[in-house]
C-alpha positions in Angstrom: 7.1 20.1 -29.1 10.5 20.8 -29.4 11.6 24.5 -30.2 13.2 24.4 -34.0 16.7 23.0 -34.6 19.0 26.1 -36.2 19.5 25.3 -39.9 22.8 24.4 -41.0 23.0 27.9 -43.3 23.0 30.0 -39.9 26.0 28.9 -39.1 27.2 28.9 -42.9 26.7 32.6 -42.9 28.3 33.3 -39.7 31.6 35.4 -40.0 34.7 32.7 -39.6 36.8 34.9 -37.5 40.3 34.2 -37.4 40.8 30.1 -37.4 43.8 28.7 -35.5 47.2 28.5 -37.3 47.4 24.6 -36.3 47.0 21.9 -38.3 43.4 21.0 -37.4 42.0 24.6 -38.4 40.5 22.6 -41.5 39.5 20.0 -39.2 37.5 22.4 -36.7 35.8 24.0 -39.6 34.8 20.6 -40.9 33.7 19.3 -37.5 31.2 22.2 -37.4 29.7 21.9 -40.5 29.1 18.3 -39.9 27.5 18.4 -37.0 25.4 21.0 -38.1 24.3 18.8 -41.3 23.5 16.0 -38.7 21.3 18.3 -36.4 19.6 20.0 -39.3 19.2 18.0 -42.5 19.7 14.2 -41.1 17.6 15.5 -38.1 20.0 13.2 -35.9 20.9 15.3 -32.7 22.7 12.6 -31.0 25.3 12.2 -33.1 25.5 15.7 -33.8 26.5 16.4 -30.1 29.2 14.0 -30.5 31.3 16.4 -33.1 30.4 19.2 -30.9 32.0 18.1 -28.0 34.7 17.2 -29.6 36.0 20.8 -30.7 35.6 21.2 -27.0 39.8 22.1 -27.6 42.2 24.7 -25.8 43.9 27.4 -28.0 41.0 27.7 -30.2 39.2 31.2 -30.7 36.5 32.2 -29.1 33.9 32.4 -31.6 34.9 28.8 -32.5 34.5 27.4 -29.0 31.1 30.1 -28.8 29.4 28.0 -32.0 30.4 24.4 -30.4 28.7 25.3 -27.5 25.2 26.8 -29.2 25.3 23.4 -31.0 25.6 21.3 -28.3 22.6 23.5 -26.4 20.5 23.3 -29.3 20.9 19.1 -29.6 20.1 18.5 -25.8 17.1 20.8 -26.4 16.0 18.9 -29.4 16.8 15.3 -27.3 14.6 16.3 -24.2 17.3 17.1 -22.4 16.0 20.6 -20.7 18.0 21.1 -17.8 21.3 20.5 -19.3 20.2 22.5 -22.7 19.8 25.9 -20.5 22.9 25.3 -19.1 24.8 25.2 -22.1 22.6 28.3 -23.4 24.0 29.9 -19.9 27.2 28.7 -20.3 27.2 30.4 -24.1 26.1 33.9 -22.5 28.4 33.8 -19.6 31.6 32.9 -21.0 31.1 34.8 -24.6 28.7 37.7 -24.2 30.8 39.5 -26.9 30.1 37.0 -29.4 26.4 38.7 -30.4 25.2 36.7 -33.1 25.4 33.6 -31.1 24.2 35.2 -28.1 21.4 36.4 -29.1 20.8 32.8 -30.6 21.1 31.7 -27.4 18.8 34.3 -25.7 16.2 33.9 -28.3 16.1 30.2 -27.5 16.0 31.0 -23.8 13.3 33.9 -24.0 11.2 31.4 -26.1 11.4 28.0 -24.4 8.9 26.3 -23.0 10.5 23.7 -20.9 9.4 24.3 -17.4 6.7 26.6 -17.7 3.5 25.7 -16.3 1.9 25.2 -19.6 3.7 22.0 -20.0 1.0 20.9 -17.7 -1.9 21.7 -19.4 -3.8 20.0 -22.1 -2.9 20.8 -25.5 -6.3 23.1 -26.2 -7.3 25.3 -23.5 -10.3 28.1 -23.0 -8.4 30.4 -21.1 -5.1 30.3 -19.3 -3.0 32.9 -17.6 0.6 32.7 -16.1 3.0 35.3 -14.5 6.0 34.4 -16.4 9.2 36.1 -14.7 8.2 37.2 -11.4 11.9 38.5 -10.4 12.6 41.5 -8.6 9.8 43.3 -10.6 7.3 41.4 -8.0 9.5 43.4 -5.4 9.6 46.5 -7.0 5.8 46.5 -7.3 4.9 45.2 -4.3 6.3 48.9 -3.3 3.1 50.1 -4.2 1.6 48.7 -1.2 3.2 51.1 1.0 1.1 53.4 3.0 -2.0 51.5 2.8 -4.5 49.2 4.9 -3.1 46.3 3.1 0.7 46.8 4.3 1.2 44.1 6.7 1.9 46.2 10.1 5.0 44.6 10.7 6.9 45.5 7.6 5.3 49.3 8.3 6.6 49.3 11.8 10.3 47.8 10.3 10.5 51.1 8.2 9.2 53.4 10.9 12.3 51.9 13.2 14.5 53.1 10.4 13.0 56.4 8.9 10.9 58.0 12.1 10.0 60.5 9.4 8.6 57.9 6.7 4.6 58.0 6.7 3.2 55.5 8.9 0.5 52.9 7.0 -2.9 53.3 8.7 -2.9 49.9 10.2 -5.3 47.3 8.7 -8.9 47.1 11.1 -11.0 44.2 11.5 -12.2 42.9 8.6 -10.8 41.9 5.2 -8.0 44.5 5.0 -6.4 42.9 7.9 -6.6 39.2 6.4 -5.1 40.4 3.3 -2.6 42.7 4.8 -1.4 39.3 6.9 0.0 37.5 3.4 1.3 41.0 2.1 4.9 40.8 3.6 8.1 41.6 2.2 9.4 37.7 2.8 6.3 37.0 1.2 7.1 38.5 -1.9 10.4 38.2 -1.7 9.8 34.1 -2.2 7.6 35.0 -4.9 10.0 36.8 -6.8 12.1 33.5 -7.0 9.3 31.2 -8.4 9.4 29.8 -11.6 5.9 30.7 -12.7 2.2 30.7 -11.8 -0.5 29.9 -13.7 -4.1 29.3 -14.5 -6.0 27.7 -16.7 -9.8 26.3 -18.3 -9.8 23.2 -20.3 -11.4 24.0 -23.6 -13.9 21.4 -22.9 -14.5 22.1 -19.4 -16.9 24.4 -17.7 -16.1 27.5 -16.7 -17.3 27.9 -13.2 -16.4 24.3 -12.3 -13.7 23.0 -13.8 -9.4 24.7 -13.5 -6.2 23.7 -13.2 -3.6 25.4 -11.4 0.2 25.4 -11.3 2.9 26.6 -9.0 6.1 26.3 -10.0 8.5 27.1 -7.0 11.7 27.7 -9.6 14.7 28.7 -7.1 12.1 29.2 -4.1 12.8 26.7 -1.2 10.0 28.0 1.1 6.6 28.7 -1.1 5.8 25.4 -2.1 5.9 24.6 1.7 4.3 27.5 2.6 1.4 26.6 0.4 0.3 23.1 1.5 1.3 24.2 5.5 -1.5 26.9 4.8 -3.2 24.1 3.1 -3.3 21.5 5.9 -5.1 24.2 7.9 -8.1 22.6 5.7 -6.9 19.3 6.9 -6.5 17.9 3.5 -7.1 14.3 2.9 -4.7 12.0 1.0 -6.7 10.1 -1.6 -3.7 8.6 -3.9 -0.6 9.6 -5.4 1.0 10.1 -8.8 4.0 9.7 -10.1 5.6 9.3 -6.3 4.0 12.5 -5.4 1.3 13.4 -3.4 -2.6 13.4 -4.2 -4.9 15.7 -2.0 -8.7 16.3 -1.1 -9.3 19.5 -0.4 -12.5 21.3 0.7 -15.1 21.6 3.1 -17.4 18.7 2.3 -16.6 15.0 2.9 -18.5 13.8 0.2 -19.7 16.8 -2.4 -22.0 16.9 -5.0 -20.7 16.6 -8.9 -19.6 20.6 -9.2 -18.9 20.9 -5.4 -16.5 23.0 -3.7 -13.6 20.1 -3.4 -10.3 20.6 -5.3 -7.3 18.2 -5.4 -3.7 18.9 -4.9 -0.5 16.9 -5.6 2.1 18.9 -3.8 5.9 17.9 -5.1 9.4 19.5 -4.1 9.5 22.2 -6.9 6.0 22.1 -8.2 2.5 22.1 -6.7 -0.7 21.2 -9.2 -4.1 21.6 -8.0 -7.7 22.0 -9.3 -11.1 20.0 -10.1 -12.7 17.7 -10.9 -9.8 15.0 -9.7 -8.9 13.2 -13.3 -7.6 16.9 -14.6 -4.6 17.3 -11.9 -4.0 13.8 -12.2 -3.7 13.7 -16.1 -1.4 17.4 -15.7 1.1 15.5 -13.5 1.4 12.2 -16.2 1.8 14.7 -19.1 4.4 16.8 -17.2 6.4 13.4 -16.5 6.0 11.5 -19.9 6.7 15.1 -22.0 3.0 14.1 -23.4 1.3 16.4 -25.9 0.1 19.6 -23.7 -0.6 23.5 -24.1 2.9 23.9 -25.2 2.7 21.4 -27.9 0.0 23.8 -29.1 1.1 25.6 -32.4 -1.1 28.6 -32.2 0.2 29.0 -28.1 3.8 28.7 -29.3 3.2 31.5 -31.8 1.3 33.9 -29.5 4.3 32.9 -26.8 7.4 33.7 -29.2 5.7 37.1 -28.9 5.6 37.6 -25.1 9.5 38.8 -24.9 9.9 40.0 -21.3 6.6 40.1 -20.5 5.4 39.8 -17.1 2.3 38.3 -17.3 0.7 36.3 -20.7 -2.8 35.2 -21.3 -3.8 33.0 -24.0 -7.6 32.0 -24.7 -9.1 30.1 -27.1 -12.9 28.8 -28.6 -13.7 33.0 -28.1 -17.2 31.2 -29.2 -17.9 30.9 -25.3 -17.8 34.5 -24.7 -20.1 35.6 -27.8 -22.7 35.4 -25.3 -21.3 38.1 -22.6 -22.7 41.7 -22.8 -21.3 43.8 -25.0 -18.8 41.1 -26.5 -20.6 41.3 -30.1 -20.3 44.9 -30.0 -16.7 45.1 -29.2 -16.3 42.1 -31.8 -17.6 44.6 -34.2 -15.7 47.4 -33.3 -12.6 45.7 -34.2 -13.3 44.7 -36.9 -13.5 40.9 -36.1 -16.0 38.5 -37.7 -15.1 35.3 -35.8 -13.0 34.8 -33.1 -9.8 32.9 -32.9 -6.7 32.7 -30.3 -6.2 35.9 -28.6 -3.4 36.1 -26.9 -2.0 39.1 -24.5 1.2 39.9 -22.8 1.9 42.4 -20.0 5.0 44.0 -19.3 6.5 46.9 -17.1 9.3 49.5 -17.7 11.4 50.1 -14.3 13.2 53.2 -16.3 10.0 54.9 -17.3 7.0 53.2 -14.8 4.6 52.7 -17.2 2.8 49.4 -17.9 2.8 48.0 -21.4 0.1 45.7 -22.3 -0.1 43.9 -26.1 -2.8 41.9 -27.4 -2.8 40.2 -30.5 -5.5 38.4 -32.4 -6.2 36.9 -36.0 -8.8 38.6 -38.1 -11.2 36.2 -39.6 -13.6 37.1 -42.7 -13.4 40.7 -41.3 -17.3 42.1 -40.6 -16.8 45.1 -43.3 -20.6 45.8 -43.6 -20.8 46.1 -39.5 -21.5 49.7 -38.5 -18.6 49.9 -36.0 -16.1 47.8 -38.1 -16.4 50.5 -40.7 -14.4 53.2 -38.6 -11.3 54.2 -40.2 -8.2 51.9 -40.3 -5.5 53.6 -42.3 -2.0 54.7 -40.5 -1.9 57.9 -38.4 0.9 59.9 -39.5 3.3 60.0 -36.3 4.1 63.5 -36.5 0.7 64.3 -36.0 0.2 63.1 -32.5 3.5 65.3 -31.5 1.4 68.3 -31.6 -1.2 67.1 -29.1 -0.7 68.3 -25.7 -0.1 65.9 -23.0 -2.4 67.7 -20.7 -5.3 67.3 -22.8 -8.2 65.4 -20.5 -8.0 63.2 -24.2 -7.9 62.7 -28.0 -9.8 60.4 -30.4 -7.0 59.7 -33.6 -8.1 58.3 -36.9 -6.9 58.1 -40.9 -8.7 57.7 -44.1 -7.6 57.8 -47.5 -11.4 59.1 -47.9 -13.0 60.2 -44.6 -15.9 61.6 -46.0 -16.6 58.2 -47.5 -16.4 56.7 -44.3 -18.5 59.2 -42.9 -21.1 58.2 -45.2 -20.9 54.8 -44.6 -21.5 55.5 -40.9 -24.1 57.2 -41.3 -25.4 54.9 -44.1 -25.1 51.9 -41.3 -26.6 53.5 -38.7 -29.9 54.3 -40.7 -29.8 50.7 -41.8 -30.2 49.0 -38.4 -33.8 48.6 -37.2 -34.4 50.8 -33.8 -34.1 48.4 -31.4 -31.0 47.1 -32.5 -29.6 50.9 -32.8 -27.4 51.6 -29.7 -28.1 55.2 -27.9 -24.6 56.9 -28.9 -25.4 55.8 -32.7 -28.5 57.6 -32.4 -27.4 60.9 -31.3 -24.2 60.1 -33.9 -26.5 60.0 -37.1 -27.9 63.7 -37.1 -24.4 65.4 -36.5 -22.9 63.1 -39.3 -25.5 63.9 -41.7 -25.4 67.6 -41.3 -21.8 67.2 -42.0 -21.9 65.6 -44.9 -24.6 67.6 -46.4 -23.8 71.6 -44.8 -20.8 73.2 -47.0 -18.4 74.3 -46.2 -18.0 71.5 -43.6 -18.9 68.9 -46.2 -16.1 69.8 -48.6 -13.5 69.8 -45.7 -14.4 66.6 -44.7 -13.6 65.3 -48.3 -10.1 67.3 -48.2 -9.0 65.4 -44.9 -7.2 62.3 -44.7 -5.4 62.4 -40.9 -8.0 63.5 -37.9 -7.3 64.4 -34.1 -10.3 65.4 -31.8 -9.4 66.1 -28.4 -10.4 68.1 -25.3 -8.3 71.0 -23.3 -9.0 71.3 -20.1 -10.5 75.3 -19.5 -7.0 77.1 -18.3 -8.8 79.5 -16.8 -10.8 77.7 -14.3 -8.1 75.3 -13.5 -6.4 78.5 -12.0 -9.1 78.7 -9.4 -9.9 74.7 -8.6 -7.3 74.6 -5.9 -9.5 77.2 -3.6 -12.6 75.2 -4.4 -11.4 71.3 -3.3 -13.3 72.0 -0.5 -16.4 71.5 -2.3 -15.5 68.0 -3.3 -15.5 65.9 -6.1 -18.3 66.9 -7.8 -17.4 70.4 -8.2 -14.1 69.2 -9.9 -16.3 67.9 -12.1 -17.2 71.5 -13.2 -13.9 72.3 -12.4 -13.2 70.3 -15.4 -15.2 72.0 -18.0 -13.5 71.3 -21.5 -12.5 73.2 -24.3 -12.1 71.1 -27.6 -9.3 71.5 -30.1 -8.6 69.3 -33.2 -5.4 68.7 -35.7 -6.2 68.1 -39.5 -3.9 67.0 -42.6 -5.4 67.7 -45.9 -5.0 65.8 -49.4 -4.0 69.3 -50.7 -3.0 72.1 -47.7 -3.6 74.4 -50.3 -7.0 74.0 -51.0 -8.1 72.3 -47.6 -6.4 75.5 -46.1 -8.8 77.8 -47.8 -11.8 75.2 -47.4 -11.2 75.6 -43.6 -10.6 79.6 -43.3 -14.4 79.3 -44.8 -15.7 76.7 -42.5 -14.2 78.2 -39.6 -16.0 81.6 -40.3 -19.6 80.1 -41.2 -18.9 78.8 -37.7 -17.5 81.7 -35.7 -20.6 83.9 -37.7 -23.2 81.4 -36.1 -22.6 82.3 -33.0 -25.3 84.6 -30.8 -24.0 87.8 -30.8 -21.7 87.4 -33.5 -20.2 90.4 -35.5 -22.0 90.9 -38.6 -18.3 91.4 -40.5 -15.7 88.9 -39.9 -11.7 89.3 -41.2 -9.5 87.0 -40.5 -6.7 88.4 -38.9 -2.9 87.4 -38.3 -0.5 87.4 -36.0 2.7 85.9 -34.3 0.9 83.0 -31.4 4.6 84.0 -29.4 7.6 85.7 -28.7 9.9 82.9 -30.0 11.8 82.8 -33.2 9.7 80.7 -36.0 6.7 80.5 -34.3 4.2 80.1 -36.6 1.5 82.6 -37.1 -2.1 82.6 -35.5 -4.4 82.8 -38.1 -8.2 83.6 -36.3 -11.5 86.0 -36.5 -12.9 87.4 -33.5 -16.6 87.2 -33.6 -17.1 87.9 -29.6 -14.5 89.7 -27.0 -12.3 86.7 -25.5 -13.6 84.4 -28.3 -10.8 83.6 -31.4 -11.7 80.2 -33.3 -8.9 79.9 -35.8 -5.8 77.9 -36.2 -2.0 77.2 -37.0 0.2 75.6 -39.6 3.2 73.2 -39.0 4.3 71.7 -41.6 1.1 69.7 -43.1 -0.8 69.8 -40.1 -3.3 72.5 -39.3 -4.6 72.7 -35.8 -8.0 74.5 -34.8 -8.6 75.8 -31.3 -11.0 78.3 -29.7 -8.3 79.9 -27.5 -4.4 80.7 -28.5 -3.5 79.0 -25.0 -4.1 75.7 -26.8 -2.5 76.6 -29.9 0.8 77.3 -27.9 0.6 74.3 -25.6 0.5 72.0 -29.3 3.6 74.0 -29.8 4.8 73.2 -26.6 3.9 69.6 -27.2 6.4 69.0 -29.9 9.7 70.2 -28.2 8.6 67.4 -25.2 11.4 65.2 -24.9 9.9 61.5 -24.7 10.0 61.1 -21.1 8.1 64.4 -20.4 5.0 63.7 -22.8 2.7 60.6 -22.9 3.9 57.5 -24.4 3.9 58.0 -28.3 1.9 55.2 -30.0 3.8 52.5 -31.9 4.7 53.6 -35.8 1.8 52.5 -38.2 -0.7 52.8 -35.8 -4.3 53.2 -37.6 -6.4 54.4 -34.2 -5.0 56.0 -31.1 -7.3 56.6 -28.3 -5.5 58.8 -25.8 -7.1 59.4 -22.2 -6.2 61.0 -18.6 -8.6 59.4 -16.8 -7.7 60.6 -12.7 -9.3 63.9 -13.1 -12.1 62.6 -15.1 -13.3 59.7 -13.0 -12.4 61.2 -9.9 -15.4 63.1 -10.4 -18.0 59.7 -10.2 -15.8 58.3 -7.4 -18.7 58.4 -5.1 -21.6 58.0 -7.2 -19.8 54.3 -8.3 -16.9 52.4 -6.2 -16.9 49.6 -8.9 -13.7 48.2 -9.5 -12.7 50.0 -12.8 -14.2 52.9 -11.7 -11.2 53.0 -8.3 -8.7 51.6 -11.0 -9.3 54.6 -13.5 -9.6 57.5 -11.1 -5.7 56.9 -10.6 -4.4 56.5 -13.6 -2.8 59.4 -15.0 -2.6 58.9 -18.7 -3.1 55.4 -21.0 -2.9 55.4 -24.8 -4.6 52.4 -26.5 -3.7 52.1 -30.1 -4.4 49.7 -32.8 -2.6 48.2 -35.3 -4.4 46.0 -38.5 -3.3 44.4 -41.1 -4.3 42.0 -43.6 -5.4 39.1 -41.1 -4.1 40.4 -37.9 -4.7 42.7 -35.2 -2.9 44.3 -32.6 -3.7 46.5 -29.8 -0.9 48.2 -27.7 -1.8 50.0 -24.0 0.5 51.8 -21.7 -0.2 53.5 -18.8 2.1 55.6 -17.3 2.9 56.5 -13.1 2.1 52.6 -13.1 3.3 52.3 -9.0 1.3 55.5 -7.9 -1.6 54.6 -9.7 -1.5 50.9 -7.9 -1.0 53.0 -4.9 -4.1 55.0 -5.3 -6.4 51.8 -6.3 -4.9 49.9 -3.1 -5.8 52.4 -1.4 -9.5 53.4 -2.6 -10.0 49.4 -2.8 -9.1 49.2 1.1 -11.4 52.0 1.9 -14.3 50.4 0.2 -13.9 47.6 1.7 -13.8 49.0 5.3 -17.3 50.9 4.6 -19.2 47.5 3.1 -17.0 44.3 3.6 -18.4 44.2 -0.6 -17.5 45.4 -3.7 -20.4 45.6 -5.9 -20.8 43.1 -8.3 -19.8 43.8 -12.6 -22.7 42.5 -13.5 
């Protein structure tokens, strides 16, 4: 599947410049607009070329030569030609970056093109397949994170000990696995792998899981990798069995003759491309379609789609038939809370940002007769105002973000939902979920506020106060952070009408401060300035115990609730962060944002669990995960942020667990 020819009204609307005073202006101009009629409505590229090259004249302005060119890329493209197609889009880019119209034409087509990629190998429907798109110098950069662990090879650590004596030494890898891995982890390694054209991975839609893959290494403007591959591979002394189209057919594996489902792969290994997986008739059918431009994965319309979204993106996974997963734990439940009913392509790209190292992960889906009666697909869907997460402070341990034109409805229809499901199917969190929604809905004032709120933020603080002493009590370990970490819980409300969910919550938030043991019998609210600063806004609070204020402050339409000024001011504090000092701010028309600082959370269960996740979350500093949904599609955005120290800290925790066991405990 070719990409789509540029109508002949793009280049219509283009701006004409200045034509040449010579008497074939009117003859360039016509030239153009012929050969665009040929490519575009009489579908004939061929001869559409033709009049392209010939305006290939001196004198003439740049913007002239610029559109000949695009043309002339965009008919090779639509003949087949690849190779000679991204030259021409090169050529465009090189010689007339200030033409931007036609440049970004031209990088549009070249971000978007599927010519070489791996997935010209596949077959047109797939299960599941993966590829690292434009490994570049970003493979370099992160491979930066491997410094300082077990898994830096100890010759690249000695190479940077010879020139910085003061640079920290990596502990050098011991027996076991960390030494293997730490033997492929060297900077000519990834230096070769920064050149490839792309990896990637894949499960044929009607193939089994477990069994059957297909695998492809492009070596793009590597000379060494391929070769490096199959001279690691004919350590397995490989066994030639055929070849296909002039290249290469291997058997691979550690039985001569296996069993249907065995351990044997096959490999054809060419000069810029190496294809292997099982059972033999898949890498042999990936090579023909390659070679005859058969139908494949990228003949696939829903992959081309989900692809024209990747941009940049590092890494992009595609899967397909999500019917094979319904089966996995948890999958229905997550179904559910996404408000999915059946499950189409999902696609997902990964990206990183050198300027800000964070990672930026994007998943989009379709949404198929949406499950509005499921308990968890009832959760609120409408657009958090922006503004609102501004005031949350980036050193909350987290916040929970949601938007309802009528939460109390949807309050009630969680709690209606959760009543309605028979006990066994009830999950534990839904249980102890139904008695605190029903008191709300039924004890006033809290009742009535929940019916004046539209915009909702729940988060956690950590307690300031301890955090002043944890430093003196590391030596106690992990689980005393955990203490340590003792929250204090703050939230950030928009009302229907401030005026009257103002005075709704002045009520609610004395019925609560009364309720406490100990409590004054006569509560005032009182009012002050929260700081010294010009225009800060008031602290409006009751004091039912010494130390103890519940109350809140106004900006603009937002009224945040806290149990200690400290927070108040650091919401303050929060919205006079420039963007690179707070967490990354969620996309605009976000409808749930899940923020999370997860390192001095999980750090806590680091050893009562050294799963996997659990070593990746202890060292992340902050993620946001947000949601976008619309009519029939959903989005979900991550980022994470301190992306190469928190690849640092996994490496390393994932090298120590390995020295203590040799195993990492199994996910299931």
């Amino acid at each position: 599947m070719r990409l789509a020819r540029i109508p002949i009204f793009f280049f219509l609307l283009l701006p004409t410049g200045s034509l040449p005073a010579l008497d074939d202006a009117a003859e360039t101009e016509v030239l153009l607009e012929k050969a665009a009629y040929l490519e575009s409505i009489e579908g004939n590229p061929r001869e559409a070329l033709r009049f392209y090259r010939s305006i290939r004249k001196t004198g003439l302005p740049a913007q002239i030569i610029a559109r000949a060119l695009l043309g002339e890329a965009t008919c090779l493209d639509a003949m087949g030609q690849d190779e000679p197609a991204r030259r021409k889009f090169l050529e465009l880019l090189a010689r007339y970056p200030d033409q931007a119209e036609l440049a970004e034409a031209a990088r549009e087509y070249l971000s978007s093109r599927l010519w070489d990629t791996p997935a010209s190998y596949m077959p047109e429907k797939m299960l599941f397949y993966a590829e690292m798109v434009k490994p570049g110098n970003e493979i370099i950069r992160l491979a930066s994170s491997i410094r300082g662990t077990p898994f830096e090879n100890p010759v690249d650590s000695s190479r940077t000990l010879a020139a910085n004596p003061e640079a920290n030494a990596a502990q050098i890898p011991g027996a076991g696995s960390t030494r293997w891995i730490s033997a492929f982890l060297s900077k000519a390694v990834f230096r070769e792998i920064s050149k490839m054209g792309g990896v990637a991975f894949g499960v044929p839609a009607e193939g089994d899981p477990e069994n059957n893959y297909l695998a492809v290494l492009s070596a793009g403007k590597s000379d060494a990798l391929s070769g490096y591959i199959t001279s690691l591979l004919s350590l397995e002394k490989p066994r030639v069995v055929g070849f296909i189209q002039d290249m290469p057919l291997y058997e691979v594996g550690t039985e001569d003759e296996p069993e249907p489902g065995g351990e044997n792969y096959f490999l054809a290994a060419g000069e810029k491309v190496v294809v292997l997986g099982r059972p033999r008739q898949l890498v042999e059918d990936a090579v023909k379609r390659r070679s005859n431009h058969s139908t494949s994965l990228a003949t696939n319309s829903e992959f081309v789609n989900a692809w024209s979204k990747k941009k940049d993106s590092l890494m992009f996974f595609f899967l397909d038939g999500g019917e094979k997963f319904t089966g996995s734990p948890g999958f229905k439940e997550m179904a559910n809370t996404l408000n999915l009913g059946e499950i189409g392509p999902v696609s997902m790209a990964i990206s990183t940002d050198p300027d800000t190292d964070t990672l930026h992960a994007t998943l989009w889906t379709k949404k198929t007769n949406p499950q509005k009666t499921s308990l968890l697909g009832r959760l609120a869907t409408d657009e958090v105002a922006p503004d609102l997460i501004r005031s949350m402070p980036p050193e909350s341990l987290g916040f929970f973000a949601l938007a309802s034109n009528d939460l109390r409805k949807k309050i009630s229809d969680i709690a209606s939902g959760i009543e309605a499901l028979p006990n066994k199917q009830r999950p534990p969190l839904a249980n102890s979920l139904r008695a605190p929604l029903e008191w709300l809905l039924e004890k006033e004032p809290f009742s009535l506020l929940a019916g004046q709120t539209r915009s909702v933020v729940i988060g956690s603080y950590p307690n300031a106060a301890l955090l002043k002493i944890s430093s003196s009590l590391k030596e106690f370990g992990n689980l005393s952070a955990l203490q340590i970490y003792r929250p204090l819980y703050f939230a950030a409300l928009q009302f229907n009408e401030p005026i009257a969910g103002e005075e709704i919550l002045r009520k609610a938030i004395a019925e609560y401060a009364a309720s406490l043991p100990g409590a004054s019998a006569s509560l005032e609210f009182r009012q002050e300035p929260l700081g010294k600063q010009p225009g800060s806004p008031p602290h409006h609070f009751v004091q039912p115990l010494p130390g103890i204020r519940p109350g809140y402050i106004r900006i603009k339409e937002q009224f945040i609730i806290a149990m200690s000024p400290a927070i108040l001011k650091a919401a303050i504090r929060s919205r006079n962060l420039d963007d690179k000092n707070r967490f990354p701010l969620p996309a605009d028309g976000s409808s749930k944002i899940l923020y999370l600082r997860p390192k001095p959370i999980f750090s806590a269960l680091a050893p009562l669990n050294k799963r996997i996740p659990i070593l990746a979350l202890k060292n992340m500093k902050a993620a946001v995960l947000s949601t976008r949904e619309e009519t029939d599609t959903l989005t979900i955005n991550l980022t994470v942020s301190n992306l190469l120290p928190t690849l640092n800290g996994f490496l390393s925790n994932l090298a120590e667990s390995i020295n203590e066991s040799e195993i990492i405990p199994s996910e299931k």
